[in-house]
ROZAPA-857381 format. One record per residue (C-alpha): residue in one letter; x, y, z negated; residue number from 1. Coordinates in steps of 0.2 Angstrom, whole numbers, plus 5000, padded with zeros to 4 digits. Last residue first. Layout:
N
(pt 'a' (X Y Z) NUM)
...
This chain:
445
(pt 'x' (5055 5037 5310) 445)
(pt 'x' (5040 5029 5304) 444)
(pt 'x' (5029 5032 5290) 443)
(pt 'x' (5027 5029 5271) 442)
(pt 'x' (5036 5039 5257) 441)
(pt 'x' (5049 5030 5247) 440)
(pt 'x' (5048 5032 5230) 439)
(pt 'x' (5063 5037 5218) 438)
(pt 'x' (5075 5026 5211) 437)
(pt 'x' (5073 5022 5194) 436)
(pt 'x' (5086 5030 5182) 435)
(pt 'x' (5076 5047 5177) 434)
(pt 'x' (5061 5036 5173) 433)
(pt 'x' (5067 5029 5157) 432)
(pt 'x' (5057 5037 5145) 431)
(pt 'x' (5047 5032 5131) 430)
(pt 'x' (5044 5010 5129) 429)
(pt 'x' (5033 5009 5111) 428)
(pt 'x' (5032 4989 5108) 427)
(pt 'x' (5017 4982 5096) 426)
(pt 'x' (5022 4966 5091) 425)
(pt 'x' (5008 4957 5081) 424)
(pt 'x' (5005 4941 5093) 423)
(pt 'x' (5023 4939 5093) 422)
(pt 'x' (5021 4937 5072) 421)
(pt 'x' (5032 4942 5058) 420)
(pt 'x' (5028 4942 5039) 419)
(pt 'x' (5023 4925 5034) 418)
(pt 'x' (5033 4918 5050) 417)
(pt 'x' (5047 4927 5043) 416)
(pt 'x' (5047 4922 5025) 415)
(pt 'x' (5046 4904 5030) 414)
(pt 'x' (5060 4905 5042) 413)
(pt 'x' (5073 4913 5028) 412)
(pt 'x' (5066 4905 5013) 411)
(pt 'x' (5072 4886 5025) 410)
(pt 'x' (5089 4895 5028) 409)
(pt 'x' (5091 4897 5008) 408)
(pt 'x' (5093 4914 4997) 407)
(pt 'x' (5101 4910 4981) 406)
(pt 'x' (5117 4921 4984) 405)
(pt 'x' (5105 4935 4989) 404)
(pt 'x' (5097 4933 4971) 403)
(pt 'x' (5114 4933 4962) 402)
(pt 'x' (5119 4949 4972) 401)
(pt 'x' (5104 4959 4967) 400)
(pt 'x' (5105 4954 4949) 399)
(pt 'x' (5113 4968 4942) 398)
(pt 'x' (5103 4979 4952) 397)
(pt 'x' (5087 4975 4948) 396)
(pt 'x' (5086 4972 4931) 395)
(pt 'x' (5076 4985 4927) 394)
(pt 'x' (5064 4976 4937) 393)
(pt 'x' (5054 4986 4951) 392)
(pt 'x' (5042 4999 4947) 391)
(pt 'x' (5041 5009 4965) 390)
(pt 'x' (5048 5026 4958) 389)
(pt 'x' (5055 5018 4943) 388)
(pt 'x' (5068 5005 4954) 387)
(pt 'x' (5069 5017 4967) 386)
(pt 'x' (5077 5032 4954) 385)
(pt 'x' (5091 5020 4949) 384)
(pt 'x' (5097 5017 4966) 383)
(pt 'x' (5098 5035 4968) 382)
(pt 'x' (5107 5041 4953) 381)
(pt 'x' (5118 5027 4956) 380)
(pt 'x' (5121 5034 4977) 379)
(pt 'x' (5121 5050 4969) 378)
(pt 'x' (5137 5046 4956) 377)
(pt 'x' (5146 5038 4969) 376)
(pt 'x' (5150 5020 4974) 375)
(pt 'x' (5135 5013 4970) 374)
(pt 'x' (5126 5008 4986) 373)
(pt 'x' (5147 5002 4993) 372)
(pt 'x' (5146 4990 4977) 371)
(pt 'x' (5135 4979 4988) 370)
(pt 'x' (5146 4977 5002) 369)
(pt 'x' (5154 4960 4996) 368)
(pt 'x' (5137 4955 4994) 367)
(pt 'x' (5129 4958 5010) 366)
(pt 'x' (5144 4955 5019) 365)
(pt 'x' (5147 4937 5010) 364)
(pt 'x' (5126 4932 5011) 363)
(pt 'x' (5127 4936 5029) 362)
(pt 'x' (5141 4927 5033) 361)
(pt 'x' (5138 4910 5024) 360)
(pt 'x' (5118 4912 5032) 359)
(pt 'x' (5128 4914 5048) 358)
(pt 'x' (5140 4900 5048) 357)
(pt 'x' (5123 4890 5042) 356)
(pt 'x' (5112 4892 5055) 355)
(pt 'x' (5098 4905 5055) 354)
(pt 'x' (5081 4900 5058) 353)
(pt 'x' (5075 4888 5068) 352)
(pt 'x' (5057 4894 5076) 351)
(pt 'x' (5056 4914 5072) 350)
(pt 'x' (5074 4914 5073) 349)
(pt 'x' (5070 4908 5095) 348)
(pt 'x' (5058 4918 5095) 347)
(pt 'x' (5066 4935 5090) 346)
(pt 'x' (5080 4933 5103) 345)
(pt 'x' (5067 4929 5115) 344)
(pt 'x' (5058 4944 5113) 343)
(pt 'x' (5076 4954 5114) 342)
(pt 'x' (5078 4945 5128) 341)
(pt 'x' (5063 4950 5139) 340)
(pt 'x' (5062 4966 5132) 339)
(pt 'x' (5081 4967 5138) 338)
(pt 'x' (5075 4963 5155) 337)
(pt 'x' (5060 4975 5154) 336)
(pt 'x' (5071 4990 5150) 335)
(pt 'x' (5083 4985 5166) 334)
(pt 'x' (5079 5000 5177) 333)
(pt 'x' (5075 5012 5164) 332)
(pt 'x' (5094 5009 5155) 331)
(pt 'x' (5094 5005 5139) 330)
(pt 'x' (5090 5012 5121) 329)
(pt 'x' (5087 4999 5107) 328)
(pt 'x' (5075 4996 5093) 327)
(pt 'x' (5068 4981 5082) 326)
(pt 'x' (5055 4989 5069) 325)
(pt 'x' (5045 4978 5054) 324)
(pt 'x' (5036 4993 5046) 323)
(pt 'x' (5029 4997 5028) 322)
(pt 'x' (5018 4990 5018) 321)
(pt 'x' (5011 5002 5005) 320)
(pt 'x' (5024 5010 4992) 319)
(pt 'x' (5036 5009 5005) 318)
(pt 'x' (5048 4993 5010) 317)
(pt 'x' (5057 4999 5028) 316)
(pt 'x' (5061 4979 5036) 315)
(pt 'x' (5075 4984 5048) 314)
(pt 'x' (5081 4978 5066) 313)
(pt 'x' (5094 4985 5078) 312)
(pt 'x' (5101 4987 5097) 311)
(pt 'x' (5117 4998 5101) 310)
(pt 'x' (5127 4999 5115) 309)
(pt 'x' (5115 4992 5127) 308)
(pt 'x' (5111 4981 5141) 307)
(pt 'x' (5126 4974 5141) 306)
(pt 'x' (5120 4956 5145) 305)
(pt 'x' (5131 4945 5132) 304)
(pt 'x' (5139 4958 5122) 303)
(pt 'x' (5124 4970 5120) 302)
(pt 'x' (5108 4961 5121) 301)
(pt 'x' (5112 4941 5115) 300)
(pt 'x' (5127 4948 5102) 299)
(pt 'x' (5117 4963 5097) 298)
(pt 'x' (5103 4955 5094) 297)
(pt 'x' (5110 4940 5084) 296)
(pt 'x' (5119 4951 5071) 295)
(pt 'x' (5138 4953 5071) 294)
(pt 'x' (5139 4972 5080) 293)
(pt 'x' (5128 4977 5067) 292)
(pt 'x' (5121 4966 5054) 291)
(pt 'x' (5103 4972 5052) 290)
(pt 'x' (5100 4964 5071) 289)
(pt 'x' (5093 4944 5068) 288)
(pt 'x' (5109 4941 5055) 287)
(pt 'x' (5105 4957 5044) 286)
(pt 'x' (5085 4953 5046) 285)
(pt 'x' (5088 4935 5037) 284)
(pt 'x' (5096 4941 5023) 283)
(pt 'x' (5086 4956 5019) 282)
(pt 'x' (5070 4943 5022) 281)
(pt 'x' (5074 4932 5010) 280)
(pt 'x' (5079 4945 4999) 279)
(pt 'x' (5062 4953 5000) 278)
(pt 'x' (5048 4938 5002) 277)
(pt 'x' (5043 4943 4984) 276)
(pt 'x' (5036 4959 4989) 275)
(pt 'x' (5043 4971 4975) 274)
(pt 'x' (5040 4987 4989) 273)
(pt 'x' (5028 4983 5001) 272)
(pt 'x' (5032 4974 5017) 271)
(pt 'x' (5030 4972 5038) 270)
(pt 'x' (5017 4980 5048) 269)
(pt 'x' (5023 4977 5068) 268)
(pt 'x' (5038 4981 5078) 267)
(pt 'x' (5046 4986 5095) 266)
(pt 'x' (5054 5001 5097) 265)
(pt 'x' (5062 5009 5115) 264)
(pt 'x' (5070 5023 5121) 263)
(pt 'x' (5072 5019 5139) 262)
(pt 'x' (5087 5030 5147) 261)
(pt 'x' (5088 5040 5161) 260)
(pt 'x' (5077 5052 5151) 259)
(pt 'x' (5061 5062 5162) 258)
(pt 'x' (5049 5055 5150) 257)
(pt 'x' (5033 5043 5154) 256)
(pt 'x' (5026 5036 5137) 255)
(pt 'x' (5022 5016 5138) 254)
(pt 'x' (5013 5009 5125) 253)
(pt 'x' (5013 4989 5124) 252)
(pt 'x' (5001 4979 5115) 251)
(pt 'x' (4999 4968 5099) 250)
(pt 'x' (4984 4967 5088) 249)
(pt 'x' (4983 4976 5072) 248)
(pt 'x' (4988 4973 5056) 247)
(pt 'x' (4977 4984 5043) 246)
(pt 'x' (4986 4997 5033) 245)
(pt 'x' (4992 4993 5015) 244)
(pt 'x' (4980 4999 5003) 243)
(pt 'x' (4985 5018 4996) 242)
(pt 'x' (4993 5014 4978) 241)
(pt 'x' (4982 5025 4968) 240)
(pt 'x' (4987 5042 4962) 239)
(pt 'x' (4994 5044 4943) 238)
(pt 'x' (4984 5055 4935) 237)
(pt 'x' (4987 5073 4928) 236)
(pt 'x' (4996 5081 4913) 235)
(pt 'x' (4999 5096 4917) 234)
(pt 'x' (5015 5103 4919) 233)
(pt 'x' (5024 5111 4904) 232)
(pt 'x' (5034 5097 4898) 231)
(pt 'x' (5039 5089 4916) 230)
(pt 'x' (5057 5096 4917) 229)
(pt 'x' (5060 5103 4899) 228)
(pt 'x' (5054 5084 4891) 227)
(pt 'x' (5064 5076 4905) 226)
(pt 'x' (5081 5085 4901) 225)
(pt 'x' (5076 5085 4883) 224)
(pt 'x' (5075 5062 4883) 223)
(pt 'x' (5092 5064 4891) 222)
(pt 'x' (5102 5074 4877) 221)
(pt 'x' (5095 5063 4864) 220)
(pt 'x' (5101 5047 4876) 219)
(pt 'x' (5116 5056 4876) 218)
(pt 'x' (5123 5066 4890) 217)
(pt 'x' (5142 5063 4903) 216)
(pt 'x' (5127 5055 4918) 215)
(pt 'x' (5113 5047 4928) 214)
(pt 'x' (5098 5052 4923) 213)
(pt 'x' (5081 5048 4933) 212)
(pt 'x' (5062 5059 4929) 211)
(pt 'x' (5049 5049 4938) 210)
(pt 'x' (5032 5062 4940) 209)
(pt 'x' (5016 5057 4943) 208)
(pt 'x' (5010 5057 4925) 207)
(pt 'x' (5016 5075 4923) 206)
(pt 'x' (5010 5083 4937) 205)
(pt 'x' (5017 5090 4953) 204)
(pt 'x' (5002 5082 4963) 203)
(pt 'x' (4985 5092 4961) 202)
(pt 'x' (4993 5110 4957) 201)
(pt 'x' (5007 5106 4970) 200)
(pt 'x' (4993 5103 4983) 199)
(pt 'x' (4983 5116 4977) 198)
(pt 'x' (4997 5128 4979) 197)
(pt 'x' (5002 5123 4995) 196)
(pt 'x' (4983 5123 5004) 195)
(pt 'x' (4981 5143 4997) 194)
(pt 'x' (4996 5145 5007) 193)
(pt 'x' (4989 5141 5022) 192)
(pt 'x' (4992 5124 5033) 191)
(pt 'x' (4983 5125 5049) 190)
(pt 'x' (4997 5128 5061) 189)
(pt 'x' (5007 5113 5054) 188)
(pt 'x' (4993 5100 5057) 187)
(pt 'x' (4990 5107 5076) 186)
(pt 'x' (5009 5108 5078) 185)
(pt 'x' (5011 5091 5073) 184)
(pt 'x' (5015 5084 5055) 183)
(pt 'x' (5015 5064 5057) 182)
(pt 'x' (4999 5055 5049) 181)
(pt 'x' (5004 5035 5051) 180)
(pt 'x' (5008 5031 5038) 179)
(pt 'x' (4994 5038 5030) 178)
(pt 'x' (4983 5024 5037) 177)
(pt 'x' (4969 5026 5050) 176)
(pt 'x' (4982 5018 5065) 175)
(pt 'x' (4998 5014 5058) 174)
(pt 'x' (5007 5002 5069) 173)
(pt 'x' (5002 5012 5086) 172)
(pt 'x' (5002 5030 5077) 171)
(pt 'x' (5020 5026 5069) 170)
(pt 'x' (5027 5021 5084) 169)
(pt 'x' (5021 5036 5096) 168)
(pt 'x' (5029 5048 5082) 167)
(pt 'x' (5046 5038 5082) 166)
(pt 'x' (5044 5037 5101) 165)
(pt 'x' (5041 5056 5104) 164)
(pt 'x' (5056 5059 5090) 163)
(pt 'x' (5068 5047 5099) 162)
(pt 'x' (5063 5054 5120) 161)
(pt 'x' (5065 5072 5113) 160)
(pt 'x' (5052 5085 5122) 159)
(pt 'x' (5040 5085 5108) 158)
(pt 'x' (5056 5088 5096) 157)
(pt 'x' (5056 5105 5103) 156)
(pt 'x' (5041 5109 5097) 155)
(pt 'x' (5042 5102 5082) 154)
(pt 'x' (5054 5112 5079) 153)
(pt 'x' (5049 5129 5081) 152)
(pt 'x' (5033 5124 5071) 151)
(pt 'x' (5044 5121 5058) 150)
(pt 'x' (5053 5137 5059) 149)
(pt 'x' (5036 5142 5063) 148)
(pt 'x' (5029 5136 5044) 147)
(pt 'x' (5045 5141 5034) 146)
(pt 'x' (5042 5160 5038) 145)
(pt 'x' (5023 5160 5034) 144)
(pt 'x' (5028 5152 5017) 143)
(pt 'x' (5042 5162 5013) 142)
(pt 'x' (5033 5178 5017) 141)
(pt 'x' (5016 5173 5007) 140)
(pt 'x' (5028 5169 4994) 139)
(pt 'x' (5027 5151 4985) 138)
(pt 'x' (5027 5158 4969) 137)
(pt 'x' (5033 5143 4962) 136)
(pt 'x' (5030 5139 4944) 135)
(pt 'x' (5033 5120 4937) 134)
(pt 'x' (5047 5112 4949) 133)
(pt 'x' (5055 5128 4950) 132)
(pt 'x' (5056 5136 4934) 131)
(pt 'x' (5060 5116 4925) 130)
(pt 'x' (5076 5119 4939) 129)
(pt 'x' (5080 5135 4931) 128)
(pt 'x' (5081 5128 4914) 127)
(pt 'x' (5090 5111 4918) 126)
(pt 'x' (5104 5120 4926) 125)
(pt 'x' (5106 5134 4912) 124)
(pt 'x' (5104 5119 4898) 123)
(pt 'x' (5119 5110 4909) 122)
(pt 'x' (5132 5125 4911) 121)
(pt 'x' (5130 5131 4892) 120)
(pt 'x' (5129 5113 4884) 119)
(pt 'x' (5145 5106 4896) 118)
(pt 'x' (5138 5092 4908) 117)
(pt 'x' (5143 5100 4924) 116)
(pt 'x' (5129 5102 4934) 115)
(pt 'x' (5120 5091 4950) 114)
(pt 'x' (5100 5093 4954) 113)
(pt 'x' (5089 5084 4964) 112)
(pt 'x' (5070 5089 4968) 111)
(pt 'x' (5061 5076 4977) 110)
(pt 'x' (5043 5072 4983) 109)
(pt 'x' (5038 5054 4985) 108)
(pt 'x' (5028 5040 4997) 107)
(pt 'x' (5029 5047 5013) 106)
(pt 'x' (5046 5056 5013) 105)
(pt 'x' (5052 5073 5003) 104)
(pt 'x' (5067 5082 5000) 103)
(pt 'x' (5080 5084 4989) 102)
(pt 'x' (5090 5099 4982) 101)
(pt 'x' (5099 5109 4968) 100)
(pt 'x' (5118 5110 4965) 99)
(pt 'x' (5125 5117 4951) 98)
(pt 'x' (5141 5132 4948) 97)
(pt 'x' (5130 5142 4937) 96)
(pt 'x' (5133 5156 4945) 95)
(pt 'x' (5130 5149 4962) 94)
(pt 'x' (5113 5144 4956) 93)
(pt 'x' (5107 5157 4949) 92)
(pt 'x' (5113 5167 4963) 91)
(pt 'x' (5102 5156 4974) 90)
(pt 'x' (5087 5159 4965) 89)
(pt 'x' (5091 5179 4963) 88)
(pt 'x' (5088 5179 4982) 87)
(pt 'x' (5074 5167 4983) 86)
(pt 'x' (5064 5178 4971) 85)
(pt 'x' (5065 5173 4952) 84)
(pt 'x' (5050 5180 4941) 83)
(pt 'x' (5043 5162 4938) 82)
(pt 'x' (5050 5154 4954) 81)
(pt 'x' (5052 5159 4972) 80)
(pt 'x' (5058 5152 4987) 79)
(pt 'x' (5065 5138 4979) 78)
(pt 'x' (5051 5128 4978) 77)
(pt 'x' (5047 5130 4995) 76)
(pt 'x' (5053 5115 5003) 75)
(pt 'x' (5045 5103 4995) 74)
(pt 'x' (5026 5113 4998) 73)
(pt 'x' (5032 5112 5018) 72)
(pt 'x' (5036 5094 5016) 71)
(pt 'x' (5020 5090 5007) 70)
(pt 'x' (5008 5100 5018) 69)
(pt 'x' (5015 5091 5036) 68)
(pt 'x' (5002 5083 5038) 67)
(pt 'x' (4987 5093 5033) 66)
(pt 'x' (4971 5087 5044) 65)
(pt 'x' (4972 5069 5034) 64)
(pt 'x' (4973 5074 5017) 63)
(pt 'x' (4990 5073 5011) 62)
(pt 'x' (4997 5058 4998) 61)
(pt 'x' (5004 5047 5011) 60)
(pt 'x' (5013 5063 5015) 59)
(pt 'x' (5025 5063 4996) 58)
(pt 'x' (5019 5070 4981) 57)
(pt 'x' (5019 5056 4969) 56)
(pt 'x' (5034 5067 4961) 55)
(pt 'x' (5051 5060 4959) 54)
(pt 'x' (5064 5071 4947) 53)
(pt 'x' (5083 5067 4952) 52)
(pt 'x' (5095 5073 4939) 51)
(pt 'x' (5113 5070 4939) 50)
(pt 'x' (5125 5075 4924) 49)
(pt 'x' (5144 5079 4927) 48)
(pt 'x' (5157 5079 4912) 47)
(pt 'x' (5166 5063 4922) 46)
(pt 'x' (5169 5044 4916) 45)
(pt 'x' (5155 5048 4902) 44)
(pt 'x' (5140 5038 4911) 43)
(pt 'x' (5123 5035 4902) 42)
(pt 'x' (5112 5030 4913) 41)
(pt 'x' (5094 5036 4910) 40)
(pt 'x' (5076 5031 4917) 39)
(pt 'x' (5061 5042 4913) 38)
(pt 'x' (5043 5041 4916) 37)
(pt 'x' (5030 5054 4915) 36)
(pt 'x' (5015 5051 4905) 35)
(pt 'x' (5015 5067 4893) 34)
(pt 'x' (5021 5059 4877) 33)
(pt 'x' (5038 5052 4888) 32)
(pt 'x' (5038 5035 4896) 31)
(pt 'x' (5054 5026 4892) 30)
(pt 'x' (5068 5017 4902) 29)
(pt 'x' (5085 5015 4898) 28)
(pt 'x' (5095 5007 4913) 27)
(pt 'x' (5112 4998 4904) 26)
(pt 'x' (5127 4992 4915) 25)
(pt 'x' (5136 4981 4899) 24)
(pt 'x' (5133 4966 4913) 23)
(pt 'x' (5148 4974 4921) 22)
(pt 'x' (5149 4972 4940) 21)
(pt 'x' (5141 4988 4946) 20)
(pt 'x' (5151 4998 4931) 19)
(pt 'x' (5170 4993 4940) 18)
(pt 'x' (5161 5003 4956) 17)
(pt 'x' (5155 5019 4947) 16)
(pt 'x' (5173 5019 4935) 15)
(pt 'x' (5182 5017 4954) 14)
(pt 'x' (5171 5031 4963) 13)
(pt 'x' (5172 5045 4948) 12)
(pt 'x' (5190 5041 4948) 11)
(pt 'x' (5190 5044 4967) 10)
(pt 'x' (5180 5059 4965) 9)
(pt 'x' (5189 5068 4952) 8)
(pt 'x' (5205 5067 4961) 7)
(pt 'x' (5198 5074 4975) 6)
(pt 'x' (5192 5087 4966) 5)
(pt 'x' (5209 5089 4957) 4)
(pt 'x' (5216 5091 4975) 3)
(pt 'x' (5203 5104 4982) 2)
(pt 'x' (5208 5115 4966) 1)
């Protein structure tokens, strides 16, 4: 049995990566009677059907006072359903041999689901999944339950150098912006039961919800799997794109912590999704620290100085700008030396640019990699379900590798200075006392 699935999953794995470079790779799109969108793949390599259904339910979407509201909703779906308790969920499930997940970030709420495409297996799936996206019971147990285990958590995460400066981050880039809103143990302490269903009455509608399909069904086949997912939920609006926070100045936070080791970020407001600047920019970040161990940072930080093993820089597109973010860990007695070069680092691209060797290198690796995103049937089902969630051209993916190709040094610099500014930077420094010596008291011996 473990053999054939292997089997499975390599042939799955080669038909996936031969489809990436055929023009006959084919995203159907429709809107449904009831406003939800829907974007199909139609893939017969394997008798297995993906689903992933995107709600506009994601934190950016909680009131401020509730962080934390849409994960917890998330995560309750399948604690109760219909007349299902959690127990009779799961054997449900397991009898039908699918897998049910997903999650939930800023900008969307998830619920994923993996069955074998034959009638019995498939309608059974889709059935129970349509329970639990449009009746949770969201048990009074369950939920009290799921809000210590977080409250548990974030606990301890309060004394963890990477989730302080993540939290600290967010705050100092995201100031009155949704963004910016982390669950604490304050938010997470408030949040009643009362507050889930509202917030799944208000956001798990029709009209907010992207239905993607990647998979061994017919388009007939496809357009009942959404009408059986989103059919019975109320129609609803589509929220409004929150405006992107304001940029502000730049400044330097520094948290004490007990770590040997400086955590540190260092960042500003960077892009939206569909921004025009974005392959220019993806270029240009993988040779200034999104290249790993051949990007400029980790040349001029880690092989030249040593000041750390790993140093990195990302533009993270959301529905509303997202951040710009350089980080690194390093020792507390050399942190402001590997500021110091890491600033540098950023200046100097800021002013020249790349050279060619590495726009040659970058372009190469970025598209010689890109069949690496749709390598499995998930990674597809994925890819497929960004480009509805945030409206980008169903051509996205086909063209991904000619628009890299067509990036030039000079796009590179301009789309920088547009979008990166020193003056900006706001860098988040947590720990590294544990590796400065300690004071000397005064007095004579």
């Amino acid at each position: 049995m473990i053999s054939q699935c292997k089997r499975v999953g390599v042939a799955l794995a080669l038909t996936l990566a031969t489809l990436t470079t055929q023009a006959g790779m084919t995203i159907q799109n429709w809107t449904a009677a009831n406003g939800t969108r829907v974007f199909f793949v139609e893939s017969r390599a394997l008798p297995i059907v993906d689903v992933l259904v995107d709600f506009r339910a994601g934190g950016s979407e909680v009131v401020p006072g509730k962080a934390g509201l849409a994960g917890l909703t998330r995560g309750l779906l399948d604690a109760g359903a219909g007349s299902l308790d959690e127990d009779a969920i799961a054997n449900r499930v397991a009898d039908l041999g699918a897998q049910i997940g997903g999650g939930a970030d800023m900008d969307r709420a998830s619920v994923s689901l993996r069955t074998l495409s034959s009638p019995a297996e498939r309608d059974g799936a889709v059935a129970l999944l349509a329970t639990l996206i449009q009746q949770p019971t969201f048990p009074a147990a369950a939920v009290e339950r799921e809000r210590a285990r977080s409250i548990a958590g974030l606990k301890e995460s309060d004394t963890q150098p990477d989730a302080i400066l993540s939290r600290r981050f967010a705050a100092a880039v995201f100031p009155d912006h949704p963004y910016g809103r982390l669950p604490s143990v304050e938010t997470m302490t408030s949040l009643t039961r009362e507050d889930l269903v509202d917030f799944h009455r208000r956001h798990y509608t029709a009209a907010a919800a992207v239905v993607s399909i990647v998979g061994d069904v017919s388009r007939s086949e496809a357009e009942a799997i959404a009408t059986r997912l989103t059919g019975a939920l109320p129609v609803g609006e589509v929220p409004a794109v929150p405006a992107d926070a304001r940029p502000v100045a730049g400044q330097t936070l520094r948290v004490p912590h007990p770590s040997a080791q400086a955590h540190i970020a260092v960042g500003q407001l960077g892009i939206r999704r569909g921004d025009p600047d974005f392959f220019p920019l993806v270029v240009g970040n993988y040779i200034l620290g999104g290249g790993g161990f051949v990007s400029r940072l980790t040349r001029e930080v880690r092989e030249k100085r040593g000041y750390a093993y790993s140093v990195y820089s990302y533009f993270a597109p959301q529905r509303s700008a997202g951040p710009f973010q350089i980080g690194l860990q390093t020792k507390g007695s050399q942190a402001e030396d590997a500021l110091k070069v890491v600033s540098e680092t950023l200046g100097t691209f800021l002013k020249d640019g790349p050279t060619d060797s590495e726009l040659k290198a970058a372009k190469e690796n970025l598209i010689n990699g890109f069949a690496l995103r749709l390598d499995s049937n998930r990674k597809m089902l994925e890819q497929v379900a960004v480009i509805g969630s945030y409206g980008l051209p169903l051509d996205y993916l086909y063209t991904y590798r000619a628009k890299v190709s067509a990036v030039t040094a000079a796009q590179i610099r301009e789309a920088f200075r547009r979008h990166v500014s020193p003056e900006r930077l706001v860098t988040v420094v947590v720990g590294g006392e544990g590796d400065k010596p300690a004071a000397r008291s005064g007095g004579t011996r």
